[in-house]
C-alpha positions in Angstrom: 17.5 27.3 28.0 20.4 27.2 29.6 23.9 27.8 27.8 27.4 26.8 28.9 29.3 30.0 28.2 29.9 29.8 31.9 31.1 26.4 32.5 33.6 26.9 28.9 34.7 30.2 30.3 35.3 29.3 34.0 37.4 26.4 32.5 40.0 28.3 30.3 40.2 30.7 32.7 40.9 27.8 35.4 43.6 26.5 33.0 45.0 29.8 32.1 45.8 30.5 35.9 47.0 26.8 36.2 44.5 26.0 38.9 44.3 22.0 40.0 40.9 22.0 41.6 37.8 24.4 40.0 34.2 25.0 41.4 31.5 25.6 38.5 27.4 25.9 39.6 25.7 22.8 40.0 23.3 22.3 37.1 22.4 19.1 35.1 24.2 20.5 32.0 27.2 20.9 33.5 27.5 18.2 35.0 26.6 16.2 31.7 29.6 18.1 29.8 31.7 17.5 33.0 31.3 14.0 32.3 31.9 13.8 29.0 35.2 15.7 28.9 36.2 13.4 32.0 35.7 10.3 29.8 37.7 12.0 26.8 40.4 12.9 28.9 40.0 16.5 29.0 39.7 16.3 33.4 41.3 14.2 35.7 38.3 13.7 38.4 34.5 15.3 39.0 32.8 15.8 42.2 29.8 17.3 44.0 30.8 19.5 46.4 29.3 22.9 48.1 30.7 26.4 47.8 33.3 25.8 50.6 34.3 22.2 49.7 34.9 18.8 47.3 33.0 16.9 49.9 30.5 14.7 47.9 28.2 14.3 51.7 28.1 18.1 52.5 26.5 18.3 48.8 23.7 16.2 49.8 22.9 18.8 53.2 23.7 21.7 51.3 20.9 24.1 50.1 20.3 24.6 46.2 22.2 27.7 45.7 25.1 26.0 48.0 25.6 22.8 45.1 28.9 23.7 43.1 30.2 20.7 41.2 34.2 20.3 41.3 36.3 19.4 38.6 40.6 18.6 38.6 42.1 20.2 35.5 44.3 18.0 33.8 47.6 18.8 32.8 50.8 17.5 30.5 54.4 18.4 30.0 52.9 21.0 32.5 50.7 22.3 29.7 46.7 22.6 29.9 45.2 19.3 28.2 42.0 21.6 26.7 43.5 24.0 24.6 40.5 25.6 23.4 36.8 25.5 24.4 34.2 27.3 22.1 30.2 27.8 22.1 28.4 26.8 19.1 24.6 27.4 19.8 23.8 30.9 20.5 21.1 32.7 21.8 20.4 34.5 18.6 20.8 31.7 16.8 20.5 27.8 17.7 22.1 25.5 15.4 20.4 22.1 15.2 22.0 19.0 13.7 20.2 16.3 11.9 21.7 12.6 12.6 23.1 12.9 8.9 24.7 16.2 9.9 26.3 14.7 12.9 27.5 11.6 10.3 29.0 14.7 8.4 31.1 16.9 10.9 32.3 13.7 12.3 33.7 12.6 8.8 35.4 15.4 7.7 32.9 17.6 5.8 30.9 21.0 7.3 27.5 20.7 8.2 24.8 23.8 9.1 28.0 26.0 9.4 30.1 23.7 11.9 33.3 22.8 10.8 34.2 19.2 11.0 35.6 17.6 13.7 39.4 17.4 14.1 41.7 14.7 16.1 40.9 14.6 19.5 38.2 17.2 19.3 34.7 16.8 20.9 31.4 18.5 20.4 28.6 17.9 22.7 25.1 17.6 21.6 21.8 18.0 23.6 19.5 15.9 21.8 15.0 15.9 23.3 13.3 18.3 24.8 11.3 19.1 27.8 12.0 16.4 31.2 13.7 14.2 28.7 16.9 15.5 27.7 20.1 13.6 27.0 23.8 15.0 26.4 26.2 13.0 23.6 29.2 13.5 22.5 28.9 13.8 18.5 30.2 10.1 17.6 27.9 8.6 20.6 25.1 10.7 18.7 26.5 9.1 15.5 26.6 5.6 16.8 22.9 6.0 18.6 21.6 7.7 15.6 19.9 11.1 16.9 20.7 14.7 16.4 20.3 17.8 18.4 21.9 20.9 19.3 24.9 21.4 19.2 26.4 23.0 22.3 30.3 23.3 22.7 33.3 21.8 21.2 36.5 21.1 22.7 40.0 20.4 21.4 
């Protein structure tokens, strides 16, 4: 299993050094949490790319190892937009939501040792197993109704 210390690390790091433009490895996790911080408004654009550039058609040519995925770190007032990124799920110790959990951090209360949710805050949850595996963010999971691990959160 694969965990995204990487991706959350690469990304306060990117924003720390004020960088517009940010190459992270090209794996279907990644590019599922890339997705859902560009639709909460934590980036301003994702891309394929390779190692050398943003272009979406050298990704297709490009080798496995070659595949980076690009993301534009958002800013305002000239401040980072993600102030803090954090991994929940370890690999000592995997904490697993139940859709009722989910209901509960994203109403205020804790829930298997997660704190709630705050404003504008988002967790990401792997819910299946196995070929079929789907990334929400918690109140999708809420509003579909499933539970999983929970990842990362964001704020």
């Amino acid at each position: 299993m694969i965990l995204p210390y990487d991706l959350m690390a690469r990304l306060q790091n990117g924003f720390m050094a004020r960088l517009k433009r940010l190459p992270v490895p090209h794996t279907t996790q990644n590019l599922a949490i890339a997705s859902i911080m560009l639709r909460h408004g934590f980036l301003s654009n994702v891309t394929r790319g390779t190692v050398n550039s943003a272009d979406p058609d050298e990704w297709h040519a490009a080798p496995e190892p070659h595949r980076r995925i690009w993301v534009d770190l958002k800013y305002r007032d000239d401040l980072p937009v993600l102030s803090k990124a954090e991994v929940i799920s370890k690999p000592s110790k995997r904490v697993v939501l139940t859709p009722e959990d989910v209901r509960r951090i994203c109403s205020g209360q804790m829930a298997s040792f997660v704190k709630p949710l705050g404003m504008g805050e988002v967790a990401v949850i792997r819910e299946g197993g196995g070929s079929k595996i789907q990334w929400y963010e918690a109140r999708e999971a809420l509003e579909k109704g499933v539970g999983g691990e929970i990842l990362c959160r964001m704020r």
